[in-house]
VEXVOLO-141715 format. One line per field, with one value per residue (C-alpha): x, y, z; residue in one letter. Coordinates in steps of 0.02 Angstrom, whole numbers, always signed. Layout:
// VEXVOLO-141715
c1 c(X/...)
c2 c(Y/...)
c3 c(Z/...)
code c(a/...)
//
This chain:
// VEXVOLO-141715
c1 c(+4250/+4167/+4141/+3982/+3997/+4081/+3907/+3844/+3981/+3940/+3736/+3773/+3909/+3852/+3782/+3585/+3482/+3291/+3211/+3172/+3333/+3425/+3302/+3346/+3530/+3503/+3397/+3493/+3670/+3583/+3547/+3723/+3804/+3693/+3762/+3935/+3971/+3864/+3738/+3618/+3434/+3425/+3250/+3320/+3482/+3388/+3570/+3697/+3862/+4027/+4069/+3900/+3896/+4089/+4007/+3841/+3983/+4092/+3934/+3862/+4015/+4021/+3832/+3883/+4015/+3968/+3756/+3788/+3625/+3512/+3467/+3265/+3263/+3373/+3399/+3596/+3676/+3798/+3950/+4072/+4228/+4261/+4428/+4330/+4185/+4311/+4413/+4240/+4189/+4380/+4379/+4215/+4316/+4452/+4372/+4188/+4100/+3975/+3826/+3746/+3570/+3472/+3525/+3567/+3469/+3385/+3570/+3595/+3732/+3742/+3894/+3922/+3912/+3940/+3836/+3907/+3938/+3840/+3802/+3630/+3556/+3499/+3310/+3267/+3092/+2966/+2801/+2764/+2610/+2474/+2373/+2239/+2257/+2177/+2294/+2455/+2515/+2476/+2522/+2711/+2714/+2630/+2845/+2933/+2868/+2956/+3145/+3205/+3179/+3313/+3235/+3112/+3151/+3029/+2880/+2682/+2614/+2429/+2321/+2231/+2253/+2055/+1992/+2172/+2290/+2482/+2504/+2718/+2782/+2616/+2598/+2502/+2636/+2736/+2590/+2553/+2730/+2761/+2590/+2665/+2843/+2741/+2637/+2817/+2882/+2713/+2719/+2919/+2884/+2730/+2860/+2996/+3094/+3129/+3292/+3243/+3284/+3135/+3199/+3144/+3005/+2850/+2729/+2858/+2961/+3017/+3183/+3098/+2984/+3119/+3238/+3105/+3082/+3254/+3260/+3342/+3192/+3118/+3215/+3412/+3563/+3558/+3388/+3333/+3389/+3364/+3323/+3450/+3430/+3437/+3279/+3234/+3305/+3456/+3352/+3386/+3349/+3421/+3350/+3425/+3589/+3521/+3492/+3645/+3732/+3620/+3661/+3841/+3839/+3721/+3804/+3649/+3689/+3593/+3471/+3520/+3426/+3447/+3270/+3250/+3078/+3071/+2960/+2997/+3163/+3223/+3166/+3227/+3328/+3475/+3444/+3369/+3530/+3653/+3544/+3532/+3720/+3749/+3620/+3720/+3861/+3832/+3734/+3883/+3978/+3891/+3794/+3946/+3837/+3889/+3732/+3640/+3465/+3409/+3228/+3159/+2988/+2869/+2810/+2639/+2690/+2712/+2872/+2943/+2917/+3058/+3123/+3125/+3212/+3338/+3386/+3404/+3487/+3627/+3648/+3694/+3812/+3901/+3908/+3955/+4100/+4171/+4099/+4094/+3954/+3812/+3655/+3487/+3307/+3129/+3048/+2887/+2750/+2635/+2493/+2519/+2466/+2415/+2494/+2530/+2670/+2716/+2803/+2863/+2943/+3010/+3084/+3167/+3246/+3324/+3397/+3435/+3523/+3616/+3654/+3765/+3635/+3660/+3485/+3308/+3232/+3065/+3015/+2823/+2671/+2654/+2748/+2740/+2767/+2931/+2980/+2955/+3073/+3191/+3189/+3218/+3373/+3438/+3432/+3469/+3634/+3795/+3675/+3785/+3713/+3676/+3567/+3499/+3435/+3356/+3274/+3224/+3180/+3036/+2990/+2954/+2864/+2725/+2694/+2690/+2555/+2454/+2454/+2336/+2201/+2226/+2192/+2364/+2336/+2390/+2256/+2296/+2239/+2184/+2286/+2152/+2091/+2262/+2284/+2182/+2217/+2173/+2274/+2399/+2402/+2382/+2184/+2206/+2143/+2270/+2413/+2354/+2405/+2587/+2591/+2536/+2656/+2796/+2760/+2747/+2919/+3009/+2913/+3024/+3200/+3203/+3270/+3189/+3242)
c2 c(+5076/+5227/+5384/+5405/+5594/+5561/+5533/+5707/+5792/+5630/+5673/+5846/+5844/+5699/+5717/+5772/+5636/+5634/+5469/+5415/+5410/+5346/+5196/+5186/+5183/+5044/+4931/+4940/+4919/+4754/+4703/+4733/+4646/+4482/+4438/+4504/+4393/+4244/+4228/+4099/+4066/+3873/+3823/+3669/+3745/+3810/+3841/+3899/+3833/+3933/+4009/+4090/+4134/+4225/+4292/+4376/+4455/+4545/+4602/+4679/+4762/+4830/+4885/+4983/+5050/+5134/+5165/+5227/+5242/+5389/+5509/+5552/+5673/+5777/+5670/+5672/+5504/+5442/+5379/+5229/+5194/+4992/+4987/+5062/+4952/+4804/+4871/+4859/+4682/+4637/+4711/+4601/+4476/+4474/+4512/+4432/+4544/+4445/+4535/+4493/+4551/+4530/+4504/+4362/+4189/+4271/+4316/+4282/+4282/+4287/+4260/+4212/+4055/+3935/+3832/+3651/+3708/+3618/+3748/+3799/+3984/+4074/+4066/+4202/+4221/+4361/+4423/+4502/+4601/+4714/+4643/+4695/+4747/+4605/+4492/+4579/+4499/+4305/+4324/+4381/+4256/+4109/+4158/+4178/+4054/+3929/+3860/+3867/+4059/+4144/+4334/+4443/+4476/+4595/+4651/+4660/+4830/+4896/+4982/+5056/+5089/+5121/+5247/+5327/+5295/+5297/+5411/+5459/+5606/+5648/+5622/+5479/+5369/+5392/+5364/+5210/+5134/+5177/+5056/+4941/+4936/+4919/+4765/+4674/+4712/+4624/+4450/+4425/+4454/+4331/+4190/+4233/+4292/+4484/+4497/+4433/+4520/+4627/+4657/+4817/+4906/+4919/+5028/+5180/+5202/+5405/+5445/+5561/+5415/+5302/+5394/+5413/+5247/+5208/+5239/+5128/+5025/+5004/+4993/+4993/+4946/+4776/+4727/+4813/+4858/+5021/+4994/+5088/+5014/+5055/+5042/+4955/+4995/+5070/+5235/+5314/+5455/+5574/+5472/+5334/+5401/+5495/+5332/+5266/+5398/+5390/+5194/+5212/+5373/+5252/+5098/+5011/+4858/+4923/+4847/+4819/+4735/+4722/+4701/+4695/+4654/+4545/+4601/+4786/+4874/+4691/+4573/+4426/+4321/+4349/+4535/+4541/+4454/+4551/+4691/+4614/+4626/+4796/+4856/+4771/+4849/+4994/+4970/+4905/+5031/+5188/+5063/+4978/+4832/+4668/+4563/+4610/+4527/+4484/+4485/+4472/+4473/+4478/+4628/+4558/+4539/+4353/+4308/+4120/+4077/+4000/+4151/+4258/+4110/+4098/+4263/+4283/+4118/+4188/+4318/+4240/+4125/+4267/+4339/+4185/+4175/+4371/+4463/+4345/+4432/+4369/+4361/+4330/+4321/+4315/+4139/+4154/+4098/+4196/+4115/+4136/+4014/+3895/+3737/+3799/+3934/+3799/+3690/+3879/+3912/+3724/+3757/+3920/+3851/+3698/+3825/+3970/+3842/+3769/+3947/+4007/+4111/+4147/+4186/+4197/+4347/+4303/+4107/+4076/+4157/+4095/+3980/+3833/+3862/+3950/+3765/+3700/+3824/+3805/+3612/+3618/+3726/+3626/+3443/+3506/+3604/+3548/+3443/+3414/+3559/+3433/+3341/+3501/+3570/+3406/+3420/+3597/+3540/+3413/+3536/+3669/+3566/+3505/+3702/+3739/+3599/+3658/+3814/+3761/+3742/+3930/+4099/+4164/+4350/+4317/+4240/+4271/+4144/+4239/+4227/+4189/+4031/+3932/+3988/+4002/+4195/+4152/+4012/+4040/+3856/+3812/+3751/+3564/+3576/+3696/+3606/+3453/+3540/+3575/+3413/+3333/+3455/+3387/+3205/+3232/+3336/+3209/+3081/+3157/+3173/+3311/+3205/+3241/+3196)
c3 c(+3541/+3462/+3602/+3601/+3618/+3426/+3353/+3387/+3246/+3123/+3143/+3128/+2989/+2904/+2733/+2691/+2627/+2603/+2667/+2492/+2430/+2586/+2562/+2373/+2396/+2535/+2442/+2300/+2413/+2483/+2315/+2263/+2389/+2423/+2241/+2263/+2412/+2311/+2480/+2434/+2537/+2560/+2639/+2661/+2754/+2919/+3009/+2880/+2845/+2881/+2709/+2706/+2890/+2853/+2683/+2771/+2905/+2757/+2695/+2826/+2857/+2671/+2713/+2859/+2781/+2624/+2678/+2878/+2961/+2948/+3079/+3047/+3180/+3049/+2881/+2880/+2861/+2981/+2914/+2957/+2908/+2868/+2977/+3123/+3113/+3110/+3236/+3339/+3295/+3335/+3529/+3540/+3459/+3574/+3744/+3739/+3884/+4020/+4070/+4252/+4300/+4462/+4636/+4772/+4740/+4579/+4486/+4319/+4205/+3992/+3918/+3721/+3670/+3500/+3432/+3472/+3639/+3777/+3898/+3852/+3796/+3960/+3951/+4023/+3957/+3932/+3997/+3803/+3731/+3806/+3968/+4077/+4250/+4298/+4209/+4232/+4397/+4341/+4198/+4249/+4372/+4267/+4199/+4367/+4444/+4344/+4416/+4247/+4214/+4255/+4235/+4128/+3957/+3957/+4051/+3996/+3952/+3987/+3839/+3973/+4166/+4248/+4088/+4073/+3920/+3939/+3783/+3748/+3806/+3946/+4097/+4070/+4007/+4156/+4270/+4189/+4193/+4371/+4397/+4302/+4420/+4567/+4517/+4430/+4609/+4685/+4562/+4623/+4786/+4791/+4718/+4824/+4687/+4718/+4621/+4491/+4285/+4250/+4060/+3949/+3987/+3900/+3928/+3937/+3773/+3785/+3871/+3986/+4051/+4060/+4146/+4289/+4306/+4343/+4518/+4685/+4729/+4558/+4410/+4430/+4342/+4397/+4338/+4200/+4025/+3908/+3716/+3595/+3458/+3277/+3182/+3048/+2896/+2948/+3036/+3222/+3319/+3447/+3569/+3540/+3580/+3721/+3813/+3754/+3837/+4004/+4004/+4001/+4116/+4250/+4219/+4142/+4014/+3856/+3743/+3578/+3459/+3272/+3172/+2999/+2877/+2743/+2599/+2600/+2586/+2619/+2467/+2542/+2698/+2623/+2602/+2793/+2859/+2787/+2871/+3028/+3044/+2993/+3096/+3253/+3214/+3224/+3384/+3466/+3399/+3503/+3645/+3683/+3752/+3810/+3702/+3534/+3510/+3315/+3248/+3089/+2998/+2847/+2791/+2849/+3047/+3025/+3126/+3164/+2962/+2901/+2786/+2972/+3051/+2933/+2930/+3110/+3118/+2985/+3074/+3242/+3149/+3049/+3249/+3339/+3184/+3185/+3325/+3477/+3589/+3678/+3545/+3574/+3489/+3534/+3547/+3487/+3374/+3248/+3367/+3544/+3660/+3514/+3484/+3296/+3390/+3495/+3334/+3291/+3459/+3454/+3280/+3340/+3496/+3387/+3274/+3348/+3497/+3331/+3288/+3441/+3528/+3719/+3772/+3729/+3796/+3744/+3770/+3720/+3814/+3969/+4088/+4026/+3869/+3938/+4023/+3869/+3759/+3913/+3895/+3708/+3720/+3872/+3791/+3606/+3681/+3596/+3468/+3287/+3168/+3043/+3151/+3218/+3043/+2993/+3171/+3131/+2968/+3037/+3143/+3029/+2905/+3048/+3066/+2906/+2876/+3002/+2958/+2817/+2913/+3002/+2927/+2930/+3023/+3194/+3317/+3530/+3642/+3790/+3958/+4058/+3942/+3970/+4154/+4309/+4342/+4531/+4551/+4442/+4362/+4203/+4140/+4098/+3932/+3884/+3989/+3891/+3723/+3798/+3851/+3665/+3554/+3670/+3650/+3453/+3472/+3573/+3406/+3298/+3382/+3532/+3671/+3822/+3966)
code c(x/x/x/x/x/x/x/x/x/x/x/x/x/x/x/x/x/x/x/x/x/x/x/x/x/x/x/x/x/x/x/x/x/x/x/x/x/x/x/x/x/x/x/x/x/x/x/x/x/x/x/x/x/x/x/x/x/x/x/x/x/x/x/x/x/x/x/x/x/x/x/x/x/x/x/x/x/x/x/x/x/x/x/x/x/x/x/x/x/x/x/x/x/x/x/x/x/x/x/x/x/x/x/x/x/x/x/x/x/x/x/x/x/x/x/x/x/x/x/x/x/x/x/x/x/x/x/x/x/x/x/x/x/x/x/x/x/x/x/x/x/x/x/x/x/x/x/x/x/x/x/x/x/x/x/x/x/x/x/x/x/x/x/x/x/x/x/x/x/x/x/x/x/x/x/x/x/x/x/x/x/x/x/x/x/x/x/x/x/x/x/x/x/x/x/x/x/x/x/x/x/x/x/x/x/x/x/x/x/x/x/x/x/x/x/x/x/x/x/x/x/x/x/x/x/x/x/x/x/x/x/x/x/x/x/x/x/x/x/x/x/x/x/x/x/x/x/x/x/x/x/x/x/x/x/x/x/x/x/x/x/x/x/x/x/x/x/x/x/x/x/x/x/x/x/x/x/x/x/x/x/x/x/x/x/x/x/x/x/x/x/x/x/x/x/x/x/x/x/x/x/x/x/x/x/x/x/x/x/x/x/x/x/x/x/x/x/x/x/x/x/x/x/x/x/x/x/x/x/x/x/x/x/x/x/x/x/x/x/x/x/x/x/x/x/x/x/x/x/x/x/x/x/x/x/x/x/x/x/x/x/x/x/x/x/x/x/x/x/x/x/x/x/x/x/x/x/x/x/x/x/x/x/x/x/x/x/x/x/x/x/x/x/x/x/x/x/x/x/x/x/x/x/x/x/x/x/x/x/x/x/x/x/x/x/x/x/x/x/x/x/x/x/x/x/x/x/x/x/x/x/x/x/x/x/x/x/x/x/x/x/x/x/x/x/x/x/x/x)
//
């Protein structure tokens, strides 16, 4: 692995580049190398085949290699060589790290995985978006309360807490996220599940907040995770490293998570993939983290579209191929809590299972739409990726028919329309519509059990 205390001479010796023309010489690298490694977008080719899962790897690596990534805080490029970014993806290779969160009963542990094998991704599913105080504690435990999830992939965040907002770097953001700890700590220990995951945090998003979260009693090594990671395209900050170091100085597993748009630097899948991957390396490269999440969308917020899917899905294969570490995505629809980003969420967890992922750190919107990701990913484990894509394939079409009848900009069910936020159960019209998208799936070739 890279030192991390390296990356301080290669942001500060690395050469000046304006924005613009970092971007330029990226897009125009991706364009370059989609064509020189002959990566081809099949719609009809949800999970990729070798050859092009190999080919996306290489070029990712050639990304990485001749672009670097570009520190905004200063606008000087850091630079990889291709040997040492190999010599990266080879320890990862060769010695496939675990990662465990949470404590006693509530102990979980992700570990990589391929795609035919039939040990099923970790679903250890997410509380995701912005809530109300009112919400916030049945909403995270409409998710814990279910046997199947393992831990938090992430926690809900507040726009507002009374008439305060948590704005970065004030007071207020801290204030605001400490709320937030308390009331995570309040929906486990009304389940019985107190060492449980609580994933990233929301709310709070500036190292100084973070690092004041982290304390015994709230947030420790062994149940939460610290985001690192590289933005999108190819852009970090000195704050990303700074938690990088503080994870590795306090023992934290960090989060790194590759994300790439399709539609703007990235014309395409293919271009997105190949960005995916180089973005991931070079996260492992100065996080030195045992998993790597992938995440992809249009330039218009939709995510869970087939072009997204398939990049993230090429990605994870070129990983599951050459780097051998625990990956991960989000499980989610455009329409949450909608039986349209229920077929999404189904088509994800057929392919992305296919794929070689370990865990999904998002699974739907509420708890039982998190049983029913977890179901998927348990029965379609170790499923032939032939089969698997044609699955996917059915999938995907019902969606995308659908979808014709829905204005396309994303619509939120609200929380407290699919569950009783006293009770914590699920309204029966709602439960109904999990109930019907399941049938229909198991229709066309999930096997339930």
């Amino acid at each position: 692995m890279i030192p991390i205390i390296d990356f301080q001479k290669r942001c500060l010796n690395g050469p000046v580049m304006k924005p613009d023309e970092f971007d330029l010489a990226l897009s125009m690298k991706m364009r370059e190398l989609v064509d020189k490694y002959n990566i081809q977008y099949d719609p009809e080719q949800l999970i990729i085949d070798d050859d092009t899962a190999d080919a996306v790897f290489e070029a990712g690596v050639e990304l990485l290699a001749d672009i670097g990534i570009l520190n905004q805080d200063i606008n000087r490029v850091v630079r990889f060589d291709k040997k040492e970014i190999q010599a990266v993806a080879g320890q990862y290779f060769e010695n496939s790290p675990t990662a465990e969160f949470g404590t006693g009963k509530d102990k979980m542990t992700i570990r990589y995985r391929r795609g035919d094998d039939t040990n099923p991704p970790t679903n250890y599913a997410g509380a995701p978006g912005v809530t109300t105080e009112e919400e916030f504690i049945p909403y995270v435990m409409s998710i814990v309360q279910e046997e199947g999830v393992a831990g938090l992939g992430i926690a809900p965040g507040l726009s507002k807490l009374g008439d305060m907002e948590p704005k970065a770097g004030t007071l207020s953001e801290i204030h605001v996220g400490m709320w937030e700890q308390e009331q995570l700590k309040e929906a486990l220990r009304r389940v019985d599940r107190p060492g449980l995951n609580l994933g990233l945090l929301a709310t709070v998003s500036t190292p100084s907040a973070i690092f004041e979260c982290i304390r015994p009693g709230i947030r420790e090594p062994n149940n939460t995770q610290i985001g690192i990671h590289v933005l999108p395209e190819q852009k970090i900050t000195w704050d990303r490293f700074l938690m990088a170091h503080f994870c590795q100085d306090r023992g934290v597993n960090p989060w790194q998570s590759a994300m790439s748009m399709i539609g703007a630097l990235c014309r395409d899948a293919r271009e997105s993939a190949v960005t995916l991957v180089a973005n991931g390396l070079a996260q492992l490269s100065y996080g030195h983290g045992p998993t790597l999440s992938f995440f992809s969308n249009h330039m218009d917020g939709r995510y869970g579209w087939p072009e997204p899917n398939w990049a993230v899905g090429a990605a994870m294969r070129a990983s599951e191929r050459n780097i051998h570490v625990a990956t991960g995505s989000a499980i989610s629809g455009t329409k949450w809590r909608h039986e349209v980003g229920m077929y999404q969420m189904a088509a994800q967890a057929v392919t992305y299972t296919a794929c070689g992922f370990s865990f999904s750190w998002i699974a739907g919107h509420t708890g039982l739409e998190a049983r029913l990701v977890g179901e998927i990913m348990q029965v379609t484990a170790g499923m032939d990726r032939a089969k698997a894509n044609a699955l996917a394939l059915k999938i995907t079409a019902k969606y995308l028919d659908l979808f014709k009848n829905y204005d396309h900009k994303e619509t939120h069910e609200p929380f407290g329309q699919c569950y009783d936020i006293k009770t914590v159960k699920p309204r029966a019209e709602y439960e109904s519509t999990v109930m019907k998208v399941k049938e229909d799936l198991a229709k066309m070739g999930i096997p339930f059990q």
